[in-house]
N, C-alpha and C positions, 0 to 999 in steps of 0.2 A: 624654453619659456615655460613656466609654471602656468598650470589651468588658475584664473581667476571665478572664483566663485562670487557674485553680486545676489547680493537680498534686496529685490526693489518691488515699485509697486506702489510704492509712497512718497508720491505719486507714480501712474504708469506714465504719465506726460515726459519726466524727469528720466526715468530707467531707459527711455527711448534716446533719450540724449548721450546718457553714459554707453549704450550701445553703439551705436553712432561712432561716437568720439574716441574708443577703445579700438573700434575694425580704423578706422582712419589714421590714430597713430602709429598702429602696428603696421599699414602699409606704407606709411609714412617710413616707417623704422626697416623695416625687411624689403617693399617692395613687391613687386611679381604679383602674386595673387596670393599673399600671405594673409591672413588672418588672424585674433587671437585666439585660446583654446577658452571657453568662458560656459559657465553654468547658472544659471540664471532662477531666481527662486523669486517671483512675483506676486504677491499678496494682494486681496481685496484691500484697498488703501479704506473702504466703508468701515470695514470693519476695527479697521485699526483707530480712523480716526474718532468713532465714537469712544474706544475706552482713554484717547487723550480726554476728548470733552467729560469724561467721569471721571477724570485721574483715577483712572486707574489702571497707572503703570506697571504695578507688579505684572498684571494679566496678560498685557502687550510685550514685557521683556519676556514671558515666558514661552509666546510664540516668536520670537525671533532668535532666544536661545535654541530652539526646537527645528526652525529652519536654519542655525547655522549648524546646527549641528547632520540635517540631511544634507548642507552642501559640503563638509566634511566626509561624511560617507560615500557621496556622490564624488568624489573625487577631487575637489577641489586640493589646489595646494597656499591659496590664499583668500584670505575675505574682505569685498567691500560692499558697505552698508550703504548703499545709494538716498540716502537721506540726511539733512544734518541731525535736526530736530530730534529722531531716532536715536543717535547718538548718546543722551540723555540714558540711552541704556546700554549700552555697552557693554560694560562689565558685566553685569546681567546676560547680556545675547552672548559674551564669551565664557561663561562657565560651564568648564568639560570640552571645552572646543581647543584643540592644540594647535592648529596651523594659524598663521597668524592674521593680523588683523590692520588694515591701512586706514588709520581713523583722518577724519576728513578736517578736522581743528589741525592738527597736526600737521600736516601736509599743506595748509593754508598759510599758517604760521610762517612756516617754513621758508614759503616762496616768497612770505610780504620781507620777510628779513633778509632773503638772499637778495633783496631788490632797493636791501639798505631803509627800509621806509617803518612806521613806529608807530602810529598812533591808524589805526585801519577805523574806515565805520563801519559799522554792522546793519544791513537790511536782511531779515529773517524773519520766521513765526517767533511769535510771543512766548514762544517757550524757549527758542532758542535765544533770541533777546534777553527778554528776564530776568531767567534761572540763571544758574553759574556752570553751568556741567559743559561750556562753550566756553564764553570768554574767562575763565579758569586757566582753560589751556592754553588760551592768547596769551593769557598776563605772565603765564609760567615759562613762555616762549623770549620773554621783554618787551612784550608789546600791549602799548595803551590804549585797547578798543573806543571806540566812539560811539554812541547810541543816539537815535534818535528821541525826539520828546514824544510824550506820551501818546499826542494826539497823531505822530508819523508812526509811531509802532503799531496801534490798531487799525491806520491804512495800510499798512504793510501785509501784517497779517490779515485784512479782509479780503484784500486782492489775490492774496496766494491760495487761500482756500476757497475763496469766492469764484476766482477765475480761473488762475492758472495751473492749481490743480486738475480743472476740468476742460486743461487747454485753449481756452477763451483767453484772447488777446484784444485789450481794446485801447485807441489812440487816448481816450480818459485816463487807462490807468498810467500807462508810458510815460504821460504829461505829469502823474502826480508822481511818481516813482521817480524821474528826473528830479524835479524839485524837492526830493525829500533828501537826496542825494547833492543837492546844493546844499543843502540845511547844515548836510552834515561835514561840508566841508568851510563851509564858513564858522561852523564850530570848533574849529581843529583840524579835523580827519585828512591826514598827507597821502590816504587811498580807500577802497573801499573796497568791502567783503561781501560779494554775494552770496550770504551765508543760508540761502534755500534752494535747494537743484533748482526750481524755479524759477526765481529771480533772473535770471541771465534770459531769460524769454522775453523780457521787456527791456533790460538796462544791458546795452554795450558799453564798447572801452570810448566810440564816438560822441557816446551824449552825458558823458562822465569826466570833468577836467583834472581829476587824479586820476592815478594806474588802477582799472580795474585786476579782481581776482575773482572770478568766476569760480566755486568750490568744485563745481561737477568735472569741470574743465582740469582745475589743477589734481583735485583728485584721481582724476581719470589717471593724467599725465605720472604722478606719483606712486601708482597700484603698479603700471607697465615698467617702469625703473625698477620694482621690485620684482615682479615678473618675470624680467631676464636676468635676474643677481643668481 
């Protein structure tokens, strides 16, 4: 099994999850008291989140190029970017870094297609919403993401950095998280994309009447198949 190297931290809420979810496949997979071999580079999410609020990305990709590239030295033989929204830089955090990289659209993509299904919705930050540097890779996948209306995207995104960034779960936002996720299937969407580590904190596969796809989750599941290749 290859050591996984994860850049998280953005949020810590989220990185606790992919940890989690990474020791439980891998006992799942092996068994006994197996574990996987993992390096963990966790960043003040304060600090990151303020140069999003300045756009200014250059500054932010240049610390994440910088810590993949110590998880590179640190022995990593793979990298995952425990963040969607991060992703937005990628190519940037992979300059000069050789080992490879398990980007988290991709891997989403992936499993909405092996599941036969086309048209996903998207609940995520307004950056990964928005921009294109996410449903990009959808559309390049075949698939017809779905979005929320304007006025669900800026609850979306207030609840993730309002709350769930800082771990705060409240029976309010669940109530509005559900129904934003009705919206988006009465609009189309044949499933839905928890496209923020977060997200899955408040919306299960239970209170969603499409197949969810939990990114942290799939991703997780994704990084360990490459893991033992």
């Amino acid at each position: 099994m290859r050591r996984i190297g994860i850049l998280g931290g953005m949020s810590a809420a989220s990185t606790q999850i992919y940890y989690r979810e990474l020791c439980n496949l891998t006992r799942d997979r092996l068994g006994g008291l197996h574990s996987p071999e993992l390096l963990i580079r966790s960043l003040d999410f304060a600090r990151i989140e303020a140069l999003q609020m300045k756009g200014e990305w250059g500054a932010a990709g240049t610390i994440l190029n910088n810590e993949a590239k110590a998880l590179q030295r640190g022995g990593a033989e793979l990298i995952m970017l425990a963040t969607n929204t991060m992703h937005k830089l990628a190519g940037q955090m992979m300059a000069g870094v050789t080992i490879p990289m398990v980007h988290i659209a991709d891997a989403t993509a992936q499993a909405i297609k092996k599941a036969n299904l086309k048209s996903p919705g998207l609940m995520a930050t307004a950056f990964t919403m928005e921009e294109s540097f996410y449903t990009d890779r959808l559309v390049a996948a075949g698939l017809a993401p779905v979005l929320p209306n304007s006025d669900d995207r800026a609850t979306t995104h207030r609840i993730i950095y309002e709350e769930l960034c800082k771990d705060i779960k409240t029976r309010e936002s669940e109530v509005a998280y559900v129904a934003i996720a009705e919206r988006l299937v009465k609009a189309g969407a044949d499933s839905l994309i928890l496209g923020c580590t977060e997200v899955g904190m408040l919306l299960r596969q239970d209170k969603v009447p499409v197949p969810v796809f939990d990114t942290t989750l799939v991703h997780c599941a994704t990084a360990l198949d490459e893991a033992f290749k």
